[in-house]
N, C-alpha and C positions, 0 to 999 in steps of 0.2 A: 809457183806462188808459195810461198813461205807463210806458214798459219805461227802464231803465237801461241804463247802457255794459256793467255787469260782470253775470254770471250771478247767477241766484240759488244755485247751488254755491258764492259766497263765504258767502254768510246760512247756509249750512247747516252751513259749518265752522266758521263763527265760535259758532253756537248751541251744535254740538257741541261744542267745545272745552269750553263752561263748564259743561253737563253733566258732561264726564267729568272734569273738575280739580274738582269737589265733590264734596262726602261725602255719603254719603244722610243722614245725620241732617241738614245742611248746607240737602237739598232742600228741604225740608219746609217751610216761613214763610220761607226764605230771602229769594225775591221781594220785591222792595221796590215799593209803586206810590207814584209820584211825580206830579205836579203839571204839567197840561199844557204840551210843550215843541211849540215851534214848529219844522219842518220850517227855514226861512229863519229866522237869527240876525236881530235886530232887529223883524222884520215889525209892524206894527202890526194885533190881534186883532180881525176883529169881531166885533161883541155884538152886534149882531142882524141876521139873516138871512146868508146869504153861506155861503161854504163854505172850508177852511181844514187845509193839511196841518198833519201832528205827526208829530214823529221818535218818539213813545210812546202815544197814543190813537188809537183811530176810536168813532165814535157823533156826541151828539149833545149841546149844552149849551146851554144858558139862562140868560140875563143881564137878570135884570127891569130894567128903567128906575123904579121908582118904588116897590115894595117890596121888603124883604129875602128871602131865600129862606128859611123856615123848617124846610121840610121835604121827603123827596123817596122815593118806594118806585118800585119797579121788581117787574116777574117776569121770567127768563128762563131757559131752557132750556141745563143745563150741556152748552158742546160738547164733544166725543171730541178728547183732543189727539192725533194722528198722530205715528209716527216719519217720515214722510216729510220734513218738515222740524221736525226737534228743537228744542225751543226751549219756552220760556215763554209761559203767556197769564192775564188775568185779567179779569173779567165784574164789574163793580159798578156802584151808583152815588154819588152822594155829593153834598157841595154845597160850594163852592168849588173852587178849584186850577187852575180854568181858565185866569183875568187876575189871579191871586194864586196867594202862597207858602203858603198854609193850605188843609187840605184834611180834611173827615171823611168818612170812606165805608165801604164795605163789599160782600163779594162774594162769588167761590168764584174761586180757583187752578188753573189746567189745564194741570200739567206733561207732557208728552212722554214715551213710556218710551224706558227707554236701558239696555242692558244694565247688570247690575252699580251703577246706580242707581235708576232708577225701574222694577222692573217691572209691566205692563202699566199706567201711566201713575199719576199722582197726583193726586187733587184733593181740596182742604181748603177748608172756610170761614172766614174771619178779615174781620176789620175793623182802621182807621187809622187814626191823629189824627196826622198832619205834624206836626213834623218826626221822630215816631216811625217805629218801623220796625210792621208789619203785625203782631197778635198773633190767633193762632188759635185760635176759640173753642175751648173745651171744655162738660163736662156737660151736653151738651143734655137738657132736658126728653123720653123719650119715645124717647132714645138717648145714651145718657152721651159716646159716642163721637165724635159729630157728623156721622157719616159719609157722603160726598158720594161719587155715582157720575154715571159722564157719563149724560146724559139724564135725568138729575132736573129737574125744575121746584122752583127757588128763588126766594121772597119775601125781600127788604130794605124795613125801613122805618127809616128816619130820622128824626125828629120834635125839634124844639126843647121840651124841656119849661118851663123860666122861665131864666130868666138866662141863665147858660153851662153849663145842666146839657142834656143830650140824651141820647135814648134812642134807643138801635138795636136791633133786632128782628130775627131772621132766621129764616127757616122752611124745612124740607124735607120739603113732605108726601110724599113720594116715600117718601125713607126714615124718615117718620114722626118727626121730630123738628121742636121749636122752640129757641129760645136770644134773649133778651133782657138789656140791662144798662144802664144810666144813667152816663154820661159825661162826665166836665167837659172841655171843650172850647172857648176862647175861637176863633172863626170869625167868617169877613169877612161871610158870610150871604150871600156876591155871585154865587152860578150854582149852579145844579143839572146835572149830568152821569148821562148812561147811556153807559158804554162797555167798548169788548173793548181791552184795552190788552198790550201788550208791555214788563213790565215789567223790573226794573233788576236784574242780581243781577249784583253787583261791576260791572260796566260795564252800559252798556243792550244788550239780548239782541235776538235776532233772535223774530218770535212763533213762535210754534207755529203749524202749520197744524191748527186748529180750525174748518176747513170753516165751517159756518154755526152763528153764536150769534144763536139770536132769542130776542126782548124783548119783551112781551105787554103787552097792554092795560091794565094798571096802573101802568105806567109815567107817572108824572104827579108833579111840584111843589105844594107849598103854600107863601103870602107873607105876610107878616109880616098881614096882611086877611084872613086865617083863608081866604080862596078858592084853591081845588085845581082846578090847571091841567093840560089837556093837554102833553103834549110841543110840539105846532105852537100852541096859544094863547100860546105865549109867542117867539114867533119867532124859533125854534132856531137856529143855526152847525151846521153840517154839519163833520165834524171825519174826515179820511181821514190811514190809516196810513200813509202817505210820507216814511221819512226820506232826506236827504240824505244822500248818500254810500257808502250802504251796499252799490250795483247790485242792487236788485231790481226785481222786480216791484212795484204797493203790495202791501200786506202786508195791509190792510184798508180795505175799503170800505162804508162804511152804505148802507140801502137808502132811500129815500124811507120818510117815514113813508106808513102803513098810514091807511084813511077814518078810523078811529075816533081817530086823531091822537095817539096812542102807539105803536103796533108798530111795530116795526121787524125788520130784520132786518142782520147785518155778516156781510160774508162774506170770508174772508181767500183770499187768494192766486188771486182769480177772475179768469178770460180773459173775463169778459161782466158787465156791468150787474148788480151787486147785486139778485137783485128784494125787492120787500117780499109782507108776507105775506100 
């Protein structure tokens, strides 16, 4: 783990700051998830295997060489966002955004509570089509509300139905709802992503400390060959939270994938070796 010059007490001011300068209605979809940024300005990405900071992701992505990415579902377990360090976090997956400006995905949101805005924390489920901003489902099937608590177990699925139509799928058996919707969506079809991300609200945020988000054995891609791949059959990029500049600690760190060559697990703000599951 690589420590910074400056404390992590600058990350915590700066997250609180943008906490208490918004409005609660303000919190809520606010979050924007953006399009993986590279820790080092220029760096050249690699696409297969290797490991690779971001000033706004950690997890794990894939870049097939030979078909498109059609499709991509994920499970994982909503983390508790902590006030110990205040801040934003968000859990999806998606396909593109990695080595491109386009991006569709979807996930759950885990604000941080903070007096007088969030109390005792907030989490929503919403999905994204770049260059939009994040819209938050509604009406779920089974819960009109869509209501997400930490320690839920959430399903996304993804899927290209014909052309540029796609269908996204989202599930919380937990608190017993589903929500799905069809999409137009033109996408480069060039990477599938699972990751815990620190996203953007008015500038890029410092994350939330969300302790450990893991990612379950359904975690897997489909290629334009109709064949549904592991996370490790397609020989992932290792993607760590480390941005430049900011004096922290990383922020996030992925675990080695799990035998079954899905799970994972990320764990933010750890003094030891991410383990997997």
């Amino acid at each position: 783990m690589r420590v910074r010059a400056v404390s992590v007490a600058v990350g915590v001011l700066t997250a609180g700051a943008l906490l208490v300068g918004a409005s609660t209605s303000m919190a809520k979809g606010l979050p924007k998830i953006r399009p993986f940024e590279p820790a080092h300005s220029g760096e050249v990405l690699p696409l297969h295997g290797g490991t690779v900071q971001s000033g706004n992701w950690s997890g794990y992505a894939v870049t097939p060489s030979a078909d498109n990415v059609t499709g991509v579902d994920s499970s994982f377990i909503v983390p508790t966002a902590s006030p110990l360090i205040p801040g934003f976090a968000a859990t999806w997956d998606g396909i593109g955004g990695y080595s491109t400006s386009d991006l569709i995905q979807a996930g759950v949101s885990e604000n941080s509570p903070e007096t007088g805005l969030i109390e005792g924390g907030d989490y929503n489920a919403w999905y994204e089509i770049l260059p939009a901003s994040e819209t938050e489902i509604t009406d779920c099937t089974g819960n009109s509300a869509c209501t997400v608590n930490a320690g839920d177990q959430i399903t996304v699925d993804i899927q290209l139905v014909t052309g540029q139509t796609w269908n996204i799928d989202i599930a919380d058996p937990t608190e017993g709802w589903t929500w799905d919707q069809d999409i137009n969506y033109a996408s480069s079809e060039s990477s599938a992503e699972w990751i815990l991300e620190a996203p953007t609200v008015i500038e890029q945020t410092i994350l939330a400390d969300v302790g450990t988000a893991s990612f379950g054995s359904d975690d897997t891609y489909t290629t334009s060959d109709g064949v549904t791949h592991t996370i490790a059959a397609g020989d992932p990029t290792e993607i760590e939270l480390s941005p430049e500049g900011i004096g922290v600690l990383e922020e996030a760190t992925p675990s080695a994938l799990a035998a079954d060559g899905s799970s994972f697990n990320d764990c933010s703000y750890t003094l030891s070796t991410c383990a997997a599951p």
